[in-house]
C-alpha positions in Angstrom: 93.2 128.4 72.8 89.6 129.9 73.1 87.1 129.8 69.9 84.9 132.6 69.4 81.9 131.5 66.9 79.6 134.3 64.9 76.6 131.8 64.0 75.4 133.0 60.6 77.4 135.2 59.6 76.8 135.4 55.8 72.8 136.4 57.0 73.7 138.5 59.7 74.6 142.2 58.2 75.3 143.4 61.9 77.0 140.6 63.0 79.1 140.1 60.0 80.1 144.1 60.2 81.4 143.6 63.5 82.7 140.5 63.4 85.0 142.2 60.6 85.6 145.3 62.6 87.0 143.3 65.0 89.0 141.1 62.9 90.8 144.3 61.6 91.4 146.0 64.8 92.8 142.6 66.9 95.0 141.5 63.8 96.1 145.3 64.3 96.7 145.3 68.3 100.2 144.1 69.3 100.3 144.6 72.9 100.4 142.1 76.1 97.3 143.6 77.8 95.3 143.1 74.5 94.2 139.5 74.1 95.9 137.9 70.7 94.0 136.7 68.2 95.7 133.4 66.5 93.4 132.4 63.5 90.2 133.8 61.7 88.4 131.7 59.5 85.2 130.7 57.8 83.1 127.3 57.7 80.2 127.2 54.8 77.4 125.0 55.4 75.2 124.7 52.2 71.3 123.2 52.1 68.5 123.4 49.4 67.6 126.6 50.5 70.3 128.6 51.4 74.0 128.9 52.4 75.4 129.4 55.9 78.9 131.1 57.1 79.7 130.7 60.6 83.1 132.5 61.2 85.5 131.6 64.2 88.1 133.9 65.9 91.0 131.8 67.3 92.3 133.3 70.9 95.5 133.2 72.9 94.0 130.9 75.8 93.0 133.3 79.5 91.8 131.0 82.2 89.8 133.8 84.1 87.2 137.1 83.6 87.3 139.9 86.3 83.8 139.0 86.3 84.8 135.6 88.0 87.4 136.9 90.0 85.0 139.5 91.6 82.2 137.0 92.0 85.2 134.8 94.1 86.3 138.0 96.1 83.1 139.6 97.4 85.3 142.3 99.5 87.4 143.4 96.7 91.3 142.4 95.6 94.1 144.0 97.9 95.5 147.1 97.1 98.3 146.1 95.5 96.3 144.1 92.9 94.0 146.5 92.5 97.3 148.4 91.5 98.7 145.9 89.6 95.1 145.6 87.3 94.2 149.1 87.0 97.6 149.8 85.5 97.9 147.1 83.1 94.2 148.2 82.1 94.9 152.0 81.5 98.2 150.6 79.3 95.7 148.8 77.1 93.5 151.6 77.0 96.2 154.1 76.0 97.7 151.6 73.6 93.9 152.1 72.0 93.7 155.4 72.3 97.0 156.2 71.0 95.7 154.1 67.6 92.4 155.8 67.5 90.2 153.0 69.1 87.6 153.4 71.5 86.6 150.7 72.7 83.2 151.5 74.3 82.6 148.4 76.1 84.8 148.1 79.0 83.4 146.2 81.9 84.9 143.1 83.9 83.3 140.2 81.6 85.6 141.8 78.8 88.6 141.6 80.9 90.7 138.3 80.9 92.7 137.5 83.8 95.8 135.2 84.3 95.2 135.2 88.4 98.6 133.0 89.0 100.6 135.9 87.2 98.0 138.6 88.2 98.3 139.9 84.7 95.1 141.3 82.1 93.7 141.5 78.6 91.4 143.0 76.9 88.8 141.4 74.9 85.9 141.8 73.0 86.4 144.4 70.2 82.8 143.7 68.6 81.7 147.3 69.8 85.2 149.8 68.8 85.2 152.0 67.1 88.1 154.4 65.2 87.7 157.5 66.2 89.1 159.0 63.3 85.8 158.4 61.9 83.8 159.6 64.1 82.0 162.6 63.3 78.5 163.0 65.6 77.5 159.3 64.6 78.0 156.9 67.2 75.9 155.5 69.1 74.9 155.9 72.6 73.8 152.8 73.2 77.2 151.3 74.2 79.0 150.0 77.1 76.8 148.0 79.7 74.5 150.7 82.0 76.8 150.4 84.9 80.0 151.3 83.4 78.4 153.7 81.3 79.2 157.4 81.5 77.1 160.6 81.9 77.5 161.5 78.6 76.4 158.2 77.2 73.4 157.5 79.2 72.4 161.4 77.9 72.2 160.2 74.3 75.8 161.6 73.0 77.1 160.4 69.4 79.7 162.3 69.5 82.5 161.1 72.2 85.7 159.5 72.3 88.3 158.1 74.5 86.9 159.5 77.3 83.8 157.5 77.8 86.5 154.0 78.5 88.1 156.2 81.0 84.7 156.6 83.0 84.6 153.0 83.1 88.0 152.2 84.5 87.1 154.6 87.4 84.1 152.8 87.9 86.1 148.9 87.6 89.1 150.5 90.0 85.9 151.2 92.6 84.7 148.0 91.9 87.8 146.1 92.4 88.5 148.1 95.5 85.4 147.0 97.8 84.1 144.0 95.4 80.8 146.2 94.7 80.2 147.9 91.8 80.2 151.5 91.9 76.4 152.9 89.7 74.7 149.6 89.7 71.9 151.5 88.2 68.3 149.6 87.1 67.8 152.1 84.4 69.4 155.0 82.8 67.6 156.9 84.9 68.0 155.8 88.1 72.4 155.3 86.6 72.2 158.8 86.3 70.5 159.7 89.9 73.1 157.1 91.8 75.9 158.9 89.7 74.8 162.0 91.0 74.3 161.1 94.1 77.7 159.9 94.4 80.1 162.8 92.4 77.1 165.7 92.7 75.1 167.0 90.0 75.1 166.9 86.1 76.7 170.1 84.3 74.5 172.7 82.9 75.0 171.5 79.8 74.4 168.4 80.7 71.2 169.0 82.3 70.1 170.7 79.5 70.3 167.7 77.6 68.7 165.8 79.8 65.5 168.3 79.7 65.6 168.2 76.1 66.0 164.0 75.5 62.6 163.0 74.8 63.8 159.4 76.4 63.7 161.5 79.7 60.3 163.2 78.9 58.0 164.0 82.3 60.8 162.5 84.8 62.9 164.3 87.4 65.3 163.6 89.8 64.6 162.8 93.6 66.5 165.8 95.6 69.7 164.8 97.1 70.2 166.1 100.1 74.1 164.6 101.6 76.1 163.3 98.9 77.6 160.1 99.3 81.4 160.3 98.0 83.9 158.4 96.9 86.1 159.8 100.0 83.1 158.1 102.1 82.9 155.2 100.4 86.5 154.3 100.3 88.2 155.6 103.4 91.0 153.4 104.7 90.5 151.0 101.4 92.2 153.6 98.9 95.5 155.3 98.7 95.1 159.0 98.6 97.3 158.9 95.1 94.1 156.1 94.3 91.5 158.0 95.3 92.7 161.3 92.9 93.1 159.0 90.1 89.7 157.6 90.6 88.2 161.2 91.0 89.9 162.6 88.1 88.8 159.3 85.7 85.4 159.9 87.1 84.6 163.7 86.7 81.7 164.4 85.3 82.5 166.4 82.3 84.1 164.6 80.4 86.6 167.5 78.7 88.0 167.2 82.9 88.3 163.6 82.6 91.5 161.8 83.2 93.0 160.1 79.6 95.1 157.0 79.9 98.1 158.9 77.5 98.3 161.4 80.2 98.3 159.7 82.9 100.3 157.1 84.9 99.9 155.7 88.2 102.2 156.3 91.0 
């Protein structure tokens, strides 16, 4: 078993919202690639001056993180685990999808991995949302800056599934060579190394970024040879790979790949 603890949780607003949010949605998910959560509950410590709630989230037991697998192969997996994790990844995803969850914080620390079995879950539902309640809200400040997707690092609060499909493209080419794919040091210089790899924003997209105040006075460098993902990953990639990659990595994000569409060959 792994224990999860929320330290305060009774003083915490944010932390106690989320902490319920992802009560709800785990006690919800049934599916093998979604980590299982055994037991929620609630310990009250009381002084003279105030009362405490730290609430613990009881998990099935996952003796790895991609993270750690990565930071153990500094070349990458072998194709067919890359296979074997990519797929079991955009079957979690769909499953989420398909329920109206976005998950918004895929990246490898939130993946558990059973490396005897080569098998992964899911974890970490603190930022989902339901997107059935979305409506021009949410926040862009989701996801961790390298897996985060044009859109995101633009300031949209209006997204959905498509923003955890950018970030399986950019796990898949992290997995692939053991490096990851925009390991941006701002949002600024994300967005440059995105462009420099898959070519320039969209108009609209540009527009945005002219009109985010966040971006105020800055421009980007002029790229003059794009990099590529055909570059990058020659002779490491299946063709079949390297479209599915592409296509979860396009830059608009209405020509995004989903995870209900799509399977892998």
């Amino acid at each position: 078993m792994a224990i999860k603890r929320f330290k305060e949780s009774d003083n915490n607003s944010l932390v106690k919202k989320t902490s319920l949010r992802e009560i709800k949605m785990l006690r919800l998910a049934k599916h093998p690639n979604i980590v299982q959560l055994k037991e929620a509950f609630k310990r009250l410590f009381t002084s003279s001056l105030l009362s405490k709630g730290i609430l613990y989230l009881v998990f099935e037991y996952v003796d790895n993180s991609m993270l750690e697998i990565l930071e153990t192969n500094l070349n990458g997996l072998s194709e067919e685990e890359v296979k074997k994790y990519v797929w079991q990844l955009v079957k979690a995803v769909n499953y989420c999808h398909k329920n109206g969850i976005v998950h918004r914080d895929i990246k490898p620390e939130n993946l558990l991995i059973n490396s005897a079995e080569i098998t992964l879950k899911i974890c970490d539902f603190g930022f989902a949302r339901y997107l059935s309640n979305t409506s021009g809200d949410m926040t862009d400040y989701v996801a961790t800056r390298w897996y985060r997707s044009p859109e995101l690092l633009l300031g949209a609060n209006n997204y959905g599934g498509e923003v955890d499909c950018w970030a399986i493209g950019c796990i898949m080419g992290e997995l692939v060579d053991g490096q990851p794919l925009f390991p941006g040091e701002s949002e600024i210089d994300q967005l440059y190394l995105i462009q420099k790899m898959l070519g320039s924003l969209t108009p609209e997209q540009k527009e945005t970024f002219l009109k985010n105040p966040r971006f105020l006075g800055f421009r980007f460098p002029e790229i003059e040879r794009l990099e590529t993902l055909e570059k990058r990953y020659i002779g490491k990639l299946s063709k079949s790979g390297l479209q599915l990659m592409k296509g979860l990595l396009s830059m608009n994000p209405k020509d995004r790949l989903t995870c209900i569409t799509h399977t892998i060959q």
